[in-house]
C-alpha positions in Angstrom: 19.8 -37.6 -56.0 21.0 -34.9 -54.7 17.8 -32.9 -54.6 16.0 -35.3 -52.3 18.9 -35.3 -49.6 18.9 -32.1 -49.4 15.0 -32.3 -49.1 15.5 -34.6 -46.3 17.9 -32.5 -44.6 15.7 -29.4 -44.7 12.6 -31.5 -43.8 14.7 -33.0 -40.4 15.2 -29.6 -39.3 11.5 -27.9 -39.7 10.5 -28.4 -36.4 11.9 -29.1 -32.4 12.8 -32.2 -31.3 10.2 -33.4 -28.1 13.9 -32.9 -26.2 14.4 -29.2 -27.5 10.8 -28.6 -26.3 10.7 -30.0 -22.8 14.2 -28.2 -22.0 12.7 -25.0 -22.9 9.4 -25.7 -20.7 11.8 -27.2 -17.6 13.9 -23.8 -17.8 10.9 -21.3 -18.2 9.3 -23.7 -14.6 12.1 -23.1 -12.9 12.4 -19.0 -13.9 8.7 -18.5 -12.7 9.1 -20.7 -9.5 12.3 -18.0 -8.3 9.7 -15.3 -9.8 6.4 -15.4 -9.1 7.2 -15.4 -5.3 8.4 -12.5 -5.4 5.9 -11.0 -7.6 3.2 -12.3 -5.1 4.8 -10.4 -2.0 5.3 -7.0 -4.0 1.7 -6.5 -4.0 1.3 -6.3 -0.4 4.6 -4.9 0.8 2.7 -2.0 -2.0 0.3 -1.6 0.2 1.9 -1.5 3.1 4.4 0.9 1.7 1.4 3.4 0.9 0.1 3.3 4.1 3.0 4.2 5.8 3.8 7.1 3.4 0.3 7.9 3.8 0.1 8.2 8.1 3.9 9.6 8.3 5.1 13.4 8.9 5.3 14.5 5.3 2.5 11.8 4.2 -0.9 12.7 2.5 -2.5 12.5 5.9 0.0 13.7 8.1 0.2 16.8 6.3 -3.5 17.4 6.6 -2.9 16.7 10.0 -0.3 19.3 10.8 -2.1 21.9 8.6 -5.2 21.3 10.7 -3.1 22.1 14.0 -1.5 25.1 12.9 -4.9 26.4 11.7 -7.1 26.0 14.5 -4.6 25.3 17.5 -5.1 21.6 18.1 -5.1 18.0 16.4 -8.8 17.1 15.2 -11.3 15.3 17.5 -12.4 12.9 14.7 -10.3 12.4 11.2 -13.8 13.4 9.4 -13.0 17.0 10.8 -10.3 17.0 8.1 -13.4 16.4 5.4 -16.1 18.3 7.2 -16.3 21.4 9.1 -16.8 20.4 12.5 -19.6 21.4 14.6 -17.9 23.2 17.5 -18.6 27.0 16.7 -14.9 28.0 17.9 -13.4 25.5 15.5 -15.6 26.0 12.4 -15.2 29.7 12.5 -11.1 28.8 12.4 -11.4 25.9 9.9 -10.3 26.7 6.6 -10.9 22.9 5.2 -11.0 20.1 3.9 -8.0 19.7 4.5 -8.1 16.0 2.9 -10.2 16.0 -0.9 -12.7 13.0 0.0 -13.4 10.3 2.6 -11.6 7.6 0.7 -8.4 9.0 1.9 -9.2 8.2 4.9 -9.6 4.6 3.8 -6.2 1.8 3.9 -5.2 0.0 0.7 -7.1 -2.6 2.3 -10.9 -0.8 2.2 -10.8 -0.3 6.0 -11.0 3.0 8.0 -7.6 4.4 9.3 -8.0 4.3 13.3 -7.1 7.7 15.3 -6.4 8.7 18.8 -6.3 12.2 20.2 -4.6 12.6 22.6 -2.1 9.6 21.1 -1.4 7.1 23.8 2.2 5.9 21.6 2.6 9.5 20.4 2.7 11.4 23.8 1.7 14.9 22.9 0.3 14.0 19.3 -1.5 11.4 18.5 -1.9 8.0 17.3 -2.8 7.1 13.6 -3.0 3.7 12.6 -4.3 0.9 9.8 -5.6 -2.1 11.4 -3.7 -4.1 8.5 -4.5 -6.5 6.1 -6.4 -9.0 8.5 -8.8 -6.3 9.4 -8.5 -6.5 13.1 -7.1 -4.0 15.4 -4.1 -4.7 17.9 -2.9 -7.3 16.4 1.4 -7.8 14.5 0.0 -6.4 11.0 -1.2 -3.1 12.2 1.0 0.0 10.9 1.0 2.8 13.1 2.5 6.8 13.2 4.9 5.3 16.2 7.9 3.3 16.9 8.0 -0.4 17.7 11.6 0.5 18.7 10.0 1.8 22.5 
């Protein structure tokens, strides 16, 4: 008699009870619904993120930028002229480019072109380097620029 209790016992405790189960499920819902929010947001605040280290001072482009100034006397017309030798006799014999390694760094996260402004209209005295953003469309909230919001 013994043997088939114990069988019983053993048998009773193979599996989950439909209770065991559901808890489980309910508490892995309610995990994902505080994470996957945030996981959704980190993607773009990414991109963002690379943009602005990409445009700034010490940034991929900036650099390039600055290096270009100091070399031939003067910001670049056109960001290309950070790619290719420009046309202007006086600059090309001064340009020691490219000062970028291909046209894709002149490209956003987004697959859109950075937009640039010599003389800069925000950056008195420099100039203005910008992403029109995720939306694609210049001038409007999501654009990331090389200036302040704080003027």
């Amino acid at each position: 008699m013994r043997r088939t209790t114990h069988r019983r016992k053993n048998m009773r405790r193979r599996g989950f009870t439909l209770l065991e189960i559901m808890l489980v499920v309910g508490l892995l819902a309610l995990l994902a619904a505080f994470a996957i929010p945030n996981f959704v947001g980190a993607g773009e605040k990414a991109k963002i993120d690379m943009v602005k280290g990409a445009i700034g001072s010490n940034g991929t482009i900036g650099s390039s930028m600055d290096l270009y100034k100091f070399q031939i006397g003067t910001y670049p017309e056109d960001l290309k002229d950070l790619i290719e030798k420009p046309s202007d006799d006086d600059v090309a014999k001064k340009w020691s480019g490219p000062y970028l390694n291909n046209k894709e760094g002149l490209k956003d996260p987004w697959g859109h072109d950075f937009m640039y402004q010599f003389p800069g209209q925000k950056n008195e005295g420099g100039y203005d380097l910008w992403s029109v953003g995720p939306d694609g469309r210049d001038g409007t909230d999501d654009d990331i620029g090389n200036w302040s919001d704080d003027r």
